[in-house]
N, C-alpha and C positions, 0 to 999 in steps of 0.2 A: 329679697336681696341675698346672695350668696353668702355665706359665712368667712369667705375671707376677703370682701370686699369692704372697704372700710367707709362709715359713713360720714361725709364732711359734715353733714348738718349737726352730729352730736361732736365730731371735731372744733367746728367753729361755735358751738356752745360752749368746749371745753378755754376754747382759745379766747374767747370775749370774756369769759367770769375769769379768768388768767391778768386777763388787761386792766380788767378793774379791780382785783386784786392788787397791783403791781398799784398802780395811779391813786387807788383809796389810801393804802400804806404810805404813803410816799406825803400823799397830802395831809394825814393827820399827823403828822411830823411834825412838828412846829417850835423848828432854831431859836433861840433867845441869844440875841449880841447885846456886848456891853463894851465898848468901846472902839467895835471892830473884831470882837474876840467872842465865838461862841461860847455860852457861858451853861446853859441848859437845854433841853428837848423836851416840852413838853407835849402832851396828848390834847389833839380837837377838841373832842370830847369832854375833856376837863374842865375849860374853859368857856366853850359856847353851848349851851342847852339846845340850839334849836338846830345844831350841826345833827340832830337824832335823827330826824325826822329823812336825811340824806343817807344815814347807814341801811333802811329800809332799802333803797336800790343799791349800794356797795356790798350788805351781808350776803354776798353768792355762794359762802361753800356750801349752803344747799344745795344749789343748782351743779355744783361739783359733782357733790356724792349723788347725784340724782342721774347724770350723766354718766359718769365712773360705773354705774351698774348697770344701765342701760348697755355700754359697751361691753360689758364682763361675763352679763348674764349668758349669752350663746356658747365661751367657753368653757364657763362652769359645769354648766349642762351637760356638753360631751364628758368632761371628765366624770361626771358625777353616772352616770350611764357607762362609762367604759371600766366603772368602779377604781379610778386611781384615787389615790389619799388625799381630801383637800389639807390636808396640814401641808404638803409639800406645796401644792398652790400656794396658798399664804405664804411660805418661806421663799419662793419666786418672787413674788410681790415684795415681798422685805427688802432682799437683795434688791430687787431692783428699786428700791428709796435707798438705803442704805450704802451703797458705794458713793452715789455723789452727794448724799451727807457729810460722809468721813471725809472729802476733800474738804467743803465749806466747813469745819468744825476746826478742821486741822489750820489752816489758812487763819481765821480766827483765832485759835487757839496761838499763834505765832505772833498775831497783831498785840494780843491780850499781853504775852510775857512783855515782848517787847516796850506794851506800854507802861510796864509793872516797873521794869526797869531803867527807862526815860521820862519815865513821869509823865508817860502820853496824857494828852489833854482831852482831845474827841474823840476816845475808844470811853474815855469815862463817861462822857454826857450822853455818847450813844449805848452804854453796854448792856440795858436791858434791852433796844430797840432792834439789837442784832441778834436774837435768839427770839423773839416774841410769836415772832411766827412759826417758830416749829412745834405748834402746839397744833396746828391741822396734821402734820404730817404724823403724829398721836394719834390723833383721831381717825383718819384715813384707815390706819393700817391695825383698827380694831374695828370700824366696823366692818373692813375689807374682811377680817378673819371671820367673819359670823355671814361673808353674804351665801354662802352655800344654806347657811339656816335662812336666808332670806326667801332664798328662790324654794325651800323644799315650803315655806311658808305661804309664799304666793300661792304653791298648788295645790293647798289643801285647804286653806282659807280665802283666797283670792282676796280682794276687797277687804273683807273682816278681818286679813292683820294689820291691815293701814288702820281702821278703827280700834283695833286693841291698843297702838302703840302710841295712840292720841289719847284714850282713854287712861291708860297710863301714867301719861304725862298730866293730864290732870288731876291722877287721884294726888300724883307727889305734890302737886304745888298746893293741893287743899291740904296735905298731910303738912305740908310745911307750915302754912300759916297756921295751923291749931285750930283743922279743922272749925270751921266758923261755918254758923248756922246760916239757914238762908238767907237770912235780912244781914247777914255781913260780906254777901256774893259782891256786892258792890266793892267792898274794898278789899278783894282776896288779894291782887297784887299788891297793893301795900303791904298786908299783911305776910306774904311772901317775902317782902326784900325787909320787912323788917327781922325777919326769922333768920337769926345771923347766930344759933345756937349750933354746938357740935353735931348733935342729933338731929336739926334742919342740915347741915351739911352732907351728914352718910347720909340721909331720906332722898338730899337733892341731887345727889349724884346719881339714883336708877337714872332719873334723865339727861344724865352724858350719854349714857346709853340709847333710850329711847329715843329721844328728839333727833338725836343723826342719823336714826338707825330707819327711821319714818324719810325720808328723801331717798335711801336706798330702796326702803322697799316702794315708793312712789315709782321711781325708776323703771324698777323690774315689770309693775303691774302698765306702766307705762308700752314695754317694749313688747311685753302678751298682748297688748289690746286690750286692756280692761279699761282703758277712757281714752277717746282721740277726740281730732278735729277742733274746728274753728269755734264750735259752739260751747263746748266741755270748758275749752280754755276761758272762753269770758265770762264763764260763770265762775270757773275757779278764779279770776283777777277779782269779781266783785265778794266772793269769799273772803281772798284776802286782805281788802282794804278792809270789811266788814269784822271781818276778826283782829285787824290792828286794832282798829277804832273801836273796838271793844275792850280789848284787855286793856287801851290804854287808859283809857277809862275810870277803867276799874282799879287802878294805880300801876299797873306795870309799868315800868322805864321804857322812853320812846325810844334809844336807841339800841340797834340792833347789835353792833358791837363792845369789847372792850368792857370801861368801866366810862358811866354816864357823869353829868355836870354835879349830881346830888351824892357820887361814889356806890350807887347802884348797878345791877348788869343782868341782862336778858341771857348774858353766856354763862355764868360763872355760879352756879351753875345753869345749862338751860331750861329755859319757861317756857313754859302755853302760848306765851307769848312772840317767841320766834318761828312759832310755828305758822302765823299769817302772812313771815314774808316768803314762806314754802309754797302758800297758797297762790300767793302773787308772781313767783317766781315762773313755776309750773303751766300758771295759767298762761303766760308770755309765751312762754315755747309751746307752747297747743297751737295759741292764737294767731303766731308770728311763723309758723312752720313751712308752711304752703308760701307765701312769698320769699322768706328767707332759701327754702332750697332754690327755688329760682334764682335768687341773686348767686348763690354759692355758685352755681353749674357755669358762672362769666370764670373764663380761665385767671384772670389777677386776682378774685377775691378769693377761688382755691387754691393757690400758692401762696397767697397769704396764711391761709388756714392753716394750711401745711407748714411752712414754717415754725408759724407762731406753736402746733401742735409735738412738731421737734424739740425747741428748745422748753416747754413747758418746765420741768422738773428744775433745770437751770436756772433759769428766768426766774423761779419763784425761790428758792434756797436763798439766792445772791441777790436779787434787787434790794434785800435790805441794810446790804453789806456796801450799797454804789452810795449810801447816804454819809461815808466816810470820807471819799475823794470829793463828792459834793460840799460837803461842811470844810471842806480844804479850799477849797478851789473860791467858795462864795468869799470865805474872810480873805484870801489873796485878792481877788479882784474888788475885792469892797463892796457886792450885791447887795442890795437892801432884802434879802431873806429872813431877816428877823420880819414875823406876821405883822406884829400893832396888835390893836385888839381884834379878836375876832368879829368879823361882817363888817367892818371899814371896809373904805377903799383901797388902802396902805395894806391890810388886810391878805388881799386876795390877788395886788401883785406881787407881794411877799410869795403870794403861793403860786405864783405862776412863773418867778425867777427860781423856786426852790425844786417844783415841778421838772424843768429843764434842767438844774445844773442834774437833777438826778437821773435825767432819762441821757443826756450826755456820758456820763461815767457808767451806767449801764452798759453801755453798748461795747467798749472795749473789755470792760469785765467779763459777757458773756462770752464772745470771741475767746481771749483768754483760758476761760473756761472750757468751750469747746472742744479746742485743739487740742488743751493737757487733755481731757475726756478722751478724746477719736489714738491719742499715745497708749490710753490706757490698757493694761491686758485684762481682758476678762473671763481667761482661762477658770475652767471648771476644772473641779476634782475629782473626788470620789463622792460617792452617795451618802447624802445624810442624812441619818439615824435622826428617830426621834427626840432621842436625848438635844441629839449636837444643834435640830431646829426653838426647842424649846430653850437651852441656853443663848444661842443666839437672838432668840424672841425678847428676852429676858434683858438680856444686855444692850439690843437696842432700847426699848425701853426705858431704860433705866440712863442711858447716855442722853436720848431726846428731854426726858422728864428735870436731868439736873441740867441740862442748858437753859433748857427753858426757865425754871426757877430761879438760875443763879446768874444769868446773864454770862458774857463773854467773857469774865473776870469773876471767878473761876470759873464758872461753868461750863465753857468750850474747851477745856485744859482736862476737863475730867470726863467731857461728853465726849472729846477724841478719841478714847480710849478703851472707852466700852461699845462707841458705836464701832468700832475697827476689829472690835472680837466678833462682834456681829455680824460686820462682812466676812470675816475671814470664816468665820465658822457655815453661816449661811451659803458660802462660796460650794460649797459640797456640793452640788447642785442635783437633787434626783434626780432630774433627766436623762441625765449622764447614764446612770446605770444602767436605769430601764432601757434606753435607747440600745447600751452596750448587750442586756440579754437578751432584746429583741434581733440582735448580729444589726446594728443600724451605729452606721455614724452616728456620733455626740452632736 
């Protein structure tokens, strides 16, 4: 396939873990009324224990970063051969998160005062649930910075770096638990999540690193040909049920997401244990490839792809932010949105009237969105210096890291502000120059 032809099939991969992004978020929401009057928002997962066993097909930012490098890899590569800097890559990639951050930041950050000084009422119940999710876009754009070391990785070890960076992950989680001899393999994840020491914490963090950084390089080895087809893939889905059903077992927390019914979590930091729904994920798209590009190739499900592969970046910033005209709208028209208990009947139309009022307020939000976006200029500057990348780096960082912490009160108030030095400064844009010393249009 030619290099500037784009493939739907990792489009409409990109676009389906996008959907159920959107719809998982949305459904572990869960309004609490008290009179008619939203009173709190609680978490799925806090609640129902057996809601775990469902984040197993909802936790797709594997499937993301596994996708995201499968696309990336072929431009990397030129660049890495035509010797340009990947630091400047990376600083593309920023920028291009980074502008439509600072609108959603900034936007919140207005909701946030405003509620500071009206005594808003659902900016408070919602304010951690409106920043929770830019903890991918964290993650994204470190292991985005390292996939040049992904791909020089693949070529030198093929195979054997997807095993280093599993072996990895399990030295951390046995280092975590205090090392336990072999007759205590059985309860290494207990003893993992009970390891709630400072020193369990820096040990558990190599694996923010490695556990994301294993679906990129899945990806890459993916896109070289290092495993295909229909048969690869079903041995990888029986891997993965095999390796759930294992860790879980062995006490790891069933759900994939968040924080579990016991206040456990397979993310925080990641485990051995997220890594079998990597295995399951992986093995779907092997196994489902060959009929799915046939479906793709009917012209309405490729302009669906399309679409839904446009507003991507949008769509996901903001669906969290449609749960505010939604908690408006449900207590004016009097919805029964508050859940019940979780798994009732009361339950699950609660989620099915909260489901809608959200995907309703979406839809003019993203529009909205759009149009200020298509207004916006995205005039380039001058060329940026090392320094003016690494400050910039810096400052997103640090903008995405206190929102996320601090929720929309303050945290969008103070994330505006640094992620906005980091457009402006990131705005330099290399290309610019090079293109200007090459005598080539910007």
């Amino acid at each position: 396939m030619p290099a500037t032809d784009r493939d739907l099939y990792l489009d409409a991969l990109r676009a389906g873990a996008l959907v159920v992004v959107v719809l998982g978020h949305w459904a572990a929401t869960l309004p609490r009324m008290d009179d008619g009057i939203m009173v709190e928002a609680e978490h799925l997962l806090k609640l129902w224990e057996a809601a775990g066993y469902l984040t197993w097909l909802v936790q797709v930012v594997p499937l993301f970063v596994f996708v995201s490098a499968a696309v990336s890899i072929d431009g990397v590569e030129r660049r890495m051969r035509a010797g340009h800097r990947q630091l400047h890559w990376w600083a593309d990639r920023s920028l291009a998160l980074a502008r439509p951050t600072v609108t959603y930041l900034a936007v919140l950050a207005a909701f946030a005062l405003l509620s500071v000084f009206t005594g808003g009422r659902l900016l408070g119940q919602l304010n951690e649930s409106l920043t929770i999710h830019l903890w991918f876009l964290l993650m994204l754009i470190t292991v985005q910075a390292l996939l040049p070391a992904s791909v020089e990785a693949d070529r030198k070890f093929g195979l054997w770096a997807i095993a280093g960076l599993i072996a990895i992950t399990a030295l951390v989680d046995w280092l975590r638990a205090g090392l336990p001899g072999p007759a205590g393999i059985a309860a290494l994840g207990e003893r993992v999540m009970a390891a709630d020491s400072l020193a369990a914490l820096l040990i558990g963090s190599v694996n923010a690193f490695a556990v994301w950084l294993l679906p990129q390089q899945l990806g890459i080895a993916w896109r070289r040909g290092r495993f295909r087809g229909a048969g690869a893939g079903a041995a990888l889905v029986v891997l993965g049920l095999v390796w759930l059903l294992a860790t879980i077992a062995s006490g790891y927390p069933v759900g994939m997401v968040g924080v579990d019914f016991a206040g456990h979590s397979n993310m925080l930091p990641p485990t051995l244990a997220l890594i079998g729904v990597m295995w399951l994920q992986i093995g779907l798209v092997l196994l489902l490839e060959k009929p799915a590009r046939w479906l793709i190739e009917r012209g309405r499900v490729s302009g669906a792809v399309t679409i839904l592969s446009a507003l991507g970046m949008p769509l996901y910033l903001w669906h969290k932010f449609a749960e505010l005209p939604a908690a408006w709208l449900g207590e004016r028209l009097g919805l029964p949105i508050d859940a019940g208990i979780p798994g009732t009947p009361g339950f699950w139309a609660g989620r099915g009237w909260w489901l809608l009022l959200c995907l309703a307020m979406v839809i003019p939000v993203i529009a909205a969105v759009a149009a200020f976006e298509a207004r916006r200029s995205h005039q380039v500057t001058a060329a940026a210096s090392t320094r003016a990348i690494i400050i910039g780096g810096i400052s997103l960082y640090a903008g995405l890291t206190i929102s996320l912490a601090l929720g929309a009160i303050p945290g969008a108030i103070i994330g505006t502000a640094l992620v906005l030095v980091a457009s402006q400064v990131l705005r330099q844009h290399p290309r610019f120059s090079e293109s200007r010393r090459a005598g080539k249009a910007p």
